[in-house]
C-alpha positions as CSV (number, residue, x, y, z in Angstrom):
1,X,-70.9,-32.7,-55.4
2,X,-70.6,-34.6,-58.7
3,X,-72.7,-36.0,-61.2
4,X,-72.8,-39.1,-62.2
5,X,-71.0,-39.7,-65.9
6,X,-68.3,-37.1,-65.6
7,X,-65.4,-38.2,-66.8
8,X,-62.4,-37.0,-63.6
9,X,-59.1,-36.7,-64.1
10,X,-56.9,-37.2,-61.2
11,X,-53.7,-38.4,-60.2
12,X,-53.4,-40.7,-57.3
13,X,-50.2,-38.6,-55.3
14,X,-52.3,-36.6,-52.5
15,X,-50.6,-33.5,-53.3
16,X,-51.3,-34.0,-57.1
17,X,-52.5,-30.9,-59.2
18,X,-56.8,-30.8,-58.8
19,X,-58.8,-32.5,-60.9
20,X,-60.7,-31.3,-63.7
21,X,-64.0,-32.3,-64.4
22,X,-65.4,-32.9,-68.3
23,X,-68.7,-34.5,-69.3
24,X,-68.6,-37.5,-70.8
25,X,-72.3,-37.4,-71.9
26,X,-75.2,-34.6,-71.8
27,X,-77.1,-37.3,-69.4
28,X,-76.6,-36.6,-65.5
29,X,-77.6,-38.0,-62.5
30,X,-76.6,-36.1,-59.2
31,X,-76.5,-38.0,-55.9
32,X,-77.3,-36.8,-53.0
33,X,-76.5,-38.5,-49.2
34,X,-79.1,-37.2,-46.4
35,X,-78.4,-38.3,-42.9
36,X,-82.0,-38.2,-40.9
37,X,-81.6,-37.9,-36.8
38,X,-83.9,-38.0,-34.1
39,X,-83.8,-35.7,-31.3
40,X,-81.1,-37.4,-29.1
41,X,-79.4,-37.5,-32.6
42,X,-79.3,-40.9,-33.4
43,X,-79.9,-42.0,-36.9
44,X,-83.0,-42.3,-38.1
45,X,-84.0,-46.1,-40.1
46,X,-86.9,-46.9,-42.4
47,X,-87.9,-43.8,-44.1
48,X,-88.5,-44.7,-47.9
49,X,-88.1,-42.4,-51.2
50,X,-91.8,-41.0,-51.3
51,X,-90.3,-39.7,-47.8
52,X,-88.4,-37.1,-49.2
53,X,-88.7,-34.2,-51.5
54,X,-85.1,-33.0,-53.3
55,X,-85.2,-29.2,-54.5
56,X,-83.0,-27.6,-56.6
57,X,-82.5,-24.3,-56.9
58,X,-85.8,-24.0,-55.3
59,X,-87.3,-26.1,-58.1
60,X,-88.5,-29.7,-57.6
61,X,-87.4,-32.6,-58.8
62,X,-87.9,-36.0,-59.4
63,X,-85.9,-39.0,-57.4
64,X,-85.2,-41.5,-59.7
65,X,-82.7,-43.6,-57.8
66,X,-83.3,-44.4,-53.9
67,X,-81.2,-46.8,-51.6
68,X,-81.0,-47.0,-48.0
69,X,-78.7,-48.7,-45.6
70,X,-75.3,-49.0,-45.0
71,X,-73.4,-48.0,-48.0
72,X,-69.7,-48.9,-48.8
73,X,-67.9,-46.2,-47.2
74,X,-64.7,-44.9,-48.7
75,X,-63.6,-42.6,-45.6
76,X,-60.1,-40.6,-44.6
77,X,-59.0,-39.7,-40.7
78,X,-57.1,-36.2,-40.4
79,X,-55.1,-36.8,-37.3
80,X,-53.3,-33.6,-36.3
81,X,-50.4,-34.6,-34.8
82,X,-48.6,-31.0,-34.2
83,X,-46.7,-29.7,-31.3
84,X,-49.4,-28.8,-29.7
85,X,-51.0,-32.2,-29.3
86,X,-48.2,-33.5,-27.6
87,X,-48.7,-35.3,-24.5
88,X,-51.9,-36.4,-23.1
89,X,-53.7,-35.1,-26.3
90,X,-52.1,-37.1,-28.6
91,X,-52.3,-40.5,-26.7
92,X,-56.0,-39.7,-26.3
93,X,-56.4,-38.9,-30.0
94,X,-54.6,-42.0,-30.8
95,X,-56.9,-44.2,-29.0
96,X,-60.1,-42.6,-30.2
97,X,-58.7,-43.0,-33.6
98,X,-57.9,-46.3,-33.5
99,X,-61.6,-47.2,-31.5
100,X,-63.4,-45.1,-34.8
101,X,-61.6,-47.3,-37.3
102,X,-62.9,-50.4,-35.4
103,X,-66.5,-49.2,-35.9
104,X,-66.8,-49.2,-39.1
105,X,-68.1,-52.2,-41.4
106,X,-65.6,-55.0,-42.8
107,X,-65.9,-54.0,-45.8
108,X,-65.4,-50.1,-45.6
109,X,-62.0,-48.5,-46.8
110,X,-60.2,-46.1,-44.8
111,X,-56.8,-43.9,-44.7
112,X,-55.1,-42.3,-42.1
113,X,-53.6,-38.9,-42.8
114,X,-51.1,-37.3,-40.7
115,X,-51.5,-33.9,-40.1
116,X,-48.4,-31.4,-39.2
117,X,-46.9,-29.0,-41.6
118,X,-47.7,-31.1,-44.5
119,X,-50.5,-34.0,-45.4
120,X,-48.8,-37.4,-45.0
121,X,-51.0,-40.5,-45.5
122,X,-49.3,-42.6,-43.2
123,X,-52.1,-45.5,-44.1
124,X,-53.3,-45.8,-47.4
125,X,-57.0,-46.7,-48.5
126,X,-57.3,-50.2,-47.5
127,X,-59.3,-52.6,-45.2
128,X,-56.5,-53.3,-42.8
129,X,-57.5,-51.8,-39.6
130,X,-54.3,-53.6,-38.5
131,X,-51.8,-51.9,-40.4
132,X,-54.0,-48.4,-40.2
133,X,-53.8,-48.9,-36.1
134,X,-50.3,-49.8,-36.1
135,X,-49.8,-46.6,-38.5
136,X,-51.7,-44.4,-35.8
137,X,-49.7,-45.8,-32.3
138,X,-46.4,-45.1,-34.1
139,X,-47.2,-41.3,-34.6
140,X,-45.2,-38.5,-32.9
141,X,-45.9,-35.0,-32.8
142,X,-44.6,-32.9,-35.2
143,X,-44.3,-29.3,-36.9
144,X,-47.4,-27.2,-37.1
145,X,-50.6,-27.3,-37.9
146,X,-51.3,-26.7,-42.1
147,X,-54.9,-27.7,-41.7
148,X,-56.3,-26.3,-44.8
149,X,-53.5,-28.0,-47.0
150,X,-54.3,-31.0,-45.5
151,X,-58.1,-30.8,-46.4
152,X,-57.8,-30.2,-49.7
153,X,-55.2,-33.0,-50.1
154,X,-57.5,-35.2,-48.7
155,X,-60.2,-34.2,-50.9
156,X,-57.9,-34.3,-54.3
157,X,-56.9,-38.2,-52.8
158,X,-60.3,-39.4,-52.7
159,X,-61.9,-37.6,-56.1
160,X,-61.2,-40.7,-58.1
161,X,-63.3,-43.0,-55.9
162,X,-66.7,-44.5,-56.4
163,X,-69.2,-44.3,-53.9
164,X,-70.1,-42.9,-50.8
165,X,-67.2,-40.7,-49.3
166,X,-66.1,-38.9,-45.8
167,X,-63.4,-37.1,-44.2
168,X,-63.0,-37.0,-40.8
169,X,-60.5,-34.1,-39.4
170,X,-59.6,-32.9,-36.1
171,X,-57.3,-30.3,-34.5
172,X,-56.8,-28.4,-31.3
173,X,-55.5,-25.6,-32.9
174,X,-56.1,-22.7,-35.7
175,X,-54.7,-23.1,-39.3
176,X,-51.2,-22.3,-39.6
177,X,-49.1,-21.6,-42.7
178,X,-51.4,-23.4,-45.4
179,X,-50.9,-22.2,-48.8
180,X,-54.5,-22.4,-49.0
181,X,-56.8,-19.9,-47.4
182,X,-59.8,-20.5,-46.1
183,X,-62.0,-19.3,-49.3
184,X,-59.7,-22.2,-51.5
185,X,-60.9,-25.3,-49.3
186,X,-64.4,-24.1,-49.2
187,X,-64.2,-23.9,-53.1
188,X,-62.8,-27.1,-53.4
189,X,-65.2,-29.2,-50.7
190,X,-68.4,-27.6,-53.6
191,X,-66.7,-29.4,-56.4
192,X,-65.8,-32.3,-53.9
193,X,-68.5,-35.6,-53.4
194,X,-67.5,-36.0,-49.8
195,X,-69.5,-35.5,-46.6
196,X,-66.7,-33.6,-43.8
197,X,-67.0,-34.1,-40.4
198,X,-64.5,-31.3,-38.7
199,X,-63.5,-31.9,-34.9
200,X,-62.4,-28.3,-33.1
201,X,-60.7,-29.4,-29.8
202,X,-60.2,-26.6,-27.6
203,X,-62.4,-23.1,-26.9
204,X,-62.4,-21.6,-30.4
205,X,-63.2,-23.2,-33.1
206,X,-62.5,-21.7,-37.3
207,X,-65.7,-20.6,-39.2
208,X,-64.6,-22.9,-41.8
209,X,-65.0,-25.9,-39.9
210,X,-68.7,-25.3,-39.2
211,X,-69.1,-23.9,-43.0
212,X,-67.9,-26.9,-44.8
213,X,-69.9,-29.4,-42.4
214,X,-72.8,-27.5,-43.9
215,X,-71.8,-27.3,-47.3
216,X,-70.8,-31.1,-47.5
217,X,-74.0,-32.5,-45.2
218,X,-71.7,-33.5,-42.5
219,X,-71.3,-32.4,-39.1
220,X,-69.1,-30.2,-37.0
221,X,-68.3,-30.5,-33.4
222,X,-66.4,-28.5,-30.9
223,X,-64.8,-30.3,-27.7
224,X,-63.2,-28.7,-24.9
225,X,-61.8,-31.4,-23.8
226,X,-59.4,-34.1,-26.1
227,X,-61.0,-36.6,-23.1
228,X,-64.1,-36.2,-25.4
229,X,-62.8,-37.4,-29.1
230,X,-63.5,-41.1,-28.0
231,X,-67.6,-40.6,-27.9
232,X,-67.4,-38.0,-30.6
233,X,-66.0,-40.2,-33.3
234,X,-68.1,-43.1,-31.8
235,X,-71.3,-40.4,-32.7
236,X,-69.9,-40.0,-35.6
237,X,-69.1,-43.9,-37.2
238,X,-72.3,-44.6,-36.0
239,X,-73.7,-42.0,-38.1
240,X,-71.7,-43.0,-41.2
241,X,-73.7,-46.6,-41.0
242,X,-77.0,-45.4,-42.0
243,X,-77.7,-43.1,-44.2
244,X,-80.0,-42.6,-47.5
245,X,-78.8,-41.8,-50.9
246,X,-81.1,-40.0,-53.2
247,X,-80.4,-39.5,-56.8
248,X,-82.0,-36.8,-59.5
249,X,-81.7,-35.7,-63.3
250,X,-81.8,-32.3,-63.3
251,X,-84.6,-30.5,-64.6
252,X,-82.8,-27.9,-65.8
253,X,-80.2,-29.9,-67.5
254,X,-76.5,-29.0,-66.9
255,X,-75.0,-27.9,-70.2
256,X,-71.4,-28.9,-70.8
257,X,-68.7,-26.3,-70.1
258,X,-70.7,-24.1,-67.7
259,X,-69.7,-23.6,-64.1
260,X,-72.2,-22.7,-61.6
261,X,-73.5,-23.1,-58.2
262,X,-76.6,-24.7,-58.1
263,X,-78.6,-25.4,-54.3
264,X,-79.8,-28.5,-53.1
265,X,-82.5,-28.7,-50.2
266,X,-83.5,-31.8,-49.0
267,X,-86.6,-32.0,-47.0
268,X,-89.2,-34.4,-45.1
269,X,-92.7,-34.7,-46.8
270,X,-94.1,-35.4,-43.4
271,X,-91.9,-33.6,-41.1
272,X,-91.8,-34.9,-37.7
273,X,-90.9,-33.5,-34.3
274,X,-87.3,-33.5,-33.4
275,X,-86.2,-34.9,-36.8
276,X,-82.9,-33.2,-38.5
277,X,-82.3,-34.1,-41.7
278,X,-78.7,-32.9,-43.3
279,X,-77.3,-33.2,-46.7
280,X,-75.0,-31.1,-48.6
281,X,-76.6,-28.0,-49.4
282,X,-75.6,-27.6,-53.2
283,X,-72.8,-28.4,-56.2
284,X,-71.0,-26.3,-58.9
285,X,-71.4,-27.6,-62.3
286,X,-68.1,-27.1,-64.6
């Protein structure tokens, strides 16, 4: 989670050193995306600001900015395409792929990261669904499986960009010679301003994945079957077309050059039966 007005310093390669974040200016405004679904876990439309109540650190605060709808989305797909998706699992992860990137709106931006040994964006952000779908049919499996490389890559490539933000990863199989543990991705999704949807395919799936689809207020799944991808990332772009943005000046203001974790709850004034509502569940200042 960022706030608004810091002044990020990132380079463009997707293995470039991490950014640093500086303040530009003692006023801050964090923003905060909550997705609201009912019981069946469809999205949830029409709630308004004086819906919600936005705690932090157990404290309340004041929304001062509110929009709902369909956002821009700026949004990367982790495709693992290791040894062990060969086959009918990578054909099938192919076509789900390919069907997610069709969902979303005209005017969304995507990328297409490969995932094997190393993090290769095989389609950079654009609107081409084209290009990004020719990108995905001509992959091959490869290597092993460096997941926790690739999701901090991911999250270092997308820093610089405005607006709303998502990464959507899956992999059949357990992390294998990352540089990065599991500890260093968590750390860098809290300083991150993306939501992460992780896809376990198989019968185990890593701590992690579940962890940083709470931390981020996205959503993990685990699939037994790779016959299942299609109608999870379906669940999932649908999802990603309606959610609510909620902004907030701290009331304890952040004071430049501290670094700390600060909570975020987001709840309904009025809950209602069978309503979820997620969001990320806190930032660290720095």
């Amino acid at each position: 989670m960022k706030a608004v007005l810091l002044a990020l310093c990132a380079g463009t390669a997707l293995l470039a050193q991490e950014p640093v974040a500086q303040f530009a200016s003692r006023v801050q405004l964090v923003e905060v995306y909550a997705t609201v679904t009912d019981a069946q876990g469809e999205p949830v439309t029409g709630l308004r600001q004086d819906d919600f109540d936005v705690y932090e650190n157990d404290a309340p605060q004041e929304i001062t900015a509110f929009a709902a709808g369909e956002f821009p989305l700026t949004v990367a797909l982790g495709v693992d395409r290791s040894w062990s998706m060969a086959g009918e699992p990578l054909r099938l992860a192919k076509q789900a792929s390919e069907a997610f990137l069709r969902a979303l709106k005209t005017g969304d931006r995507s990328m297409v990261v490969a995932i094997s040994n190393e993090a290769d964006v095989i389609a950079p952000l654009s609107t081409d669904r084209a290009a990004q779908a020719r990108a995905i049919d001509a992959l091959d499996p490869w290597s092993t499986t460096a997941l926790h490389d690739a999701i901090i890559a991911t999250l270092n490539r997308l820093e610089p960009e405005e607006g709303r933000q998502a990464i959507v990863v899956f992999s059949d199989g357990v992390d294998r010679y990352s540089q990065a543990t599991a500890a260093d991705v968590l750390d860098r999704a809290r300083r991150a301003n993306a939501l992460i949807y992780p896809i376990a395919i198989g019968k185990t799936r890593a701590p992690l994945l579940a962890e940083l689809a709470v931390l981020t207020g996205g959503r993990s799944f685990q699939l037994r079957d790779a016959r299942d991808l299609d109608r999870t990332l379906a669940t999932i772009a649908r999802e990603l077309r309606y959610q609510y943005l909620l902004g907030y000046a701290p009331a304890d203001p952040i004071e430049p050059g501290t670094h700390e974790w600060r909570a975020i709850r987001v709840t309904l004034k009025r809950p209602r039966p069978g309503l979820r509502i997620r969001a990320r569940d806190g930032y660290t200042t720095q």
